[in-house]
C-alpha positions, 0 to 999 in steps of 0.5 A: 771760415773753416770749411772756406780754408778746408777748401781752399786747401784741397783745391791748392792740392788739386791745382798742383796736380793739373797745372804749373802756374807762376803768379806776377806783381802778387805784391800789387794786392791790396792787403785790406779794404773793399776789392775788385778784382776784374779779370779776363774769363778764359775757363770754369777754372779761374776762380778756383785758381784765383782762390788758390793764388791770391793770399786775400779771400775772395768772394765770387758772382756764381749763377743760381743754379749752382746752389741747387747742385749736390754738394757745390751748392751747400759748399757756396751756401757757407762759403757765402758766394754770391747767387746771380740770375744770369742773363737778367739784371740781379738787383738783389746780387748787386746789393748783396755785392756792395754790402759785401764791399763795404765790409771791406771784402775783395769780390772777384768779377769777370766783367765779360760774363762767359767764356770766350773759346777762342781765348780772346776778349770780348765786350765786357759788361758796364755792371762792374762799373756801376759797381766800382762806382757805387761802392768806392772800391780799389779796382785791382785788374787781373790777366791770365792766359792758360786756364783753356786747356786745364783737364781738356785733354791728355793732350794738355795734361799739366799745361802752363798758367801764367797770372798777371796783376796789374797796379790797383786804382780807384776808377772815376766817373767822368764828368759832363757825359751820359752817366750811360756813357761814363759807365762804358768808359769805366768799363772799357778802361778797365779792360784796357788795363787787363788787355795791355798785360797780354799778348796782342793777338789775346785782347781781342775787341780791346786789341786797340787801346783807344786811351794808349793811343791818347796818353801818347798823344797827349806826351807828344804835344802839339 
């Protein structure tokens, strides 16, 4: 816990020094209780950036091989974060993610797996859904735009960096379909929700929100 604070102090540090980043709806973050927090994934910077804007501790996925770097691996090591084989199903990642939740621990997850240079979103994952479900958790969805150009170039040097926290909400599984099919449904609102506190030309595959379309039409009546 104290190396986890001693850390998180050096990286507030750094963060000033790199960018300027203003934080909206921070009082939308659940205080306590399981968390997942889903997010667009624009750099190798966000989750130190969420680490450092979020008062909660957040717990991350981080792939395998960073435990193995100098000094980066003993740090995730203590710090507990959460070691995944990537591009493979990592059943024991899933089980050591929903332990971690039902000890009421917010987990920080970028559904879309990688890093899109365009900075646009891309299709997401479902084992974010499956992982929502099975643990109950509150889903608190995160946007940001920025973090591309943090230490790219002179050119860049102290850009702007804006987070965006969406209202927080339990997802449910919908009912009378493929369980296949429910997870994609959960997966894809839960991107809408990130896609719709972003600019348009930003969402990418979820520039067209299907279930905006939908409440809409449902307002409308017949």
């Amino acid at each position: 816990m104290r190396l986890y604070y001693f850390l998180r102090a050096g990286f507030r540090l750094f963060t000033f020094l790199i960018c300027r980043y203003r934080v909206y709806g921070l009082e939308r973050v659940p205080e306590s209780g399981p968390l997942l927090i889903v997010a667009n994934h624009l750099s190798w910077f966000d989750p130190l950036l969420f680490g450092v804007a979020l008062h909660r501790r957040v717990w991350y996925f981080t792939k395998s091989e960073m435990f193995h770097w100098p000094l980066v691996g003993k740090a995730c090591e203590v710090t507990e974060q959460i070691p995944v084989r990537r591009g493979e199903s990592d059943r024991a990642a899933l089980e050591k993610a929903l332990i971690y939740l039902q000890e009421g621990r917010a987990l920080g997850i970028f559904p879309e797996g990688t890093v899109e240079r365009k900075e646009v979103m891309i299709p997401a994952l479902t084992g974010v859904a499956m992982l929502a479900i099975r643990s109950g958790a509150t889903v608190l969805p995160v946007a940001h735009m920025g973090t591309r150009k943090v230490l790219r170039s002179p050119r860049y040097w102290f850009p702007r960096v804006t987070i965006m926290i969406g209202e927080p909400y339990v997802p449910v599984l919908p009912a009378g379909v493929p369980r296949k099919v429910g997870l994609q449904r959960v997966t894809d609102e839960m991107m809408f929700r990130i896609a719709r506190m972003l600019p348009l030309e930003r969402r990418g595959v979820y520039a067209k929100d299907l279930y905006e379309e939908k409440d809409k039409g449902d307002r409308k009546g017949p």
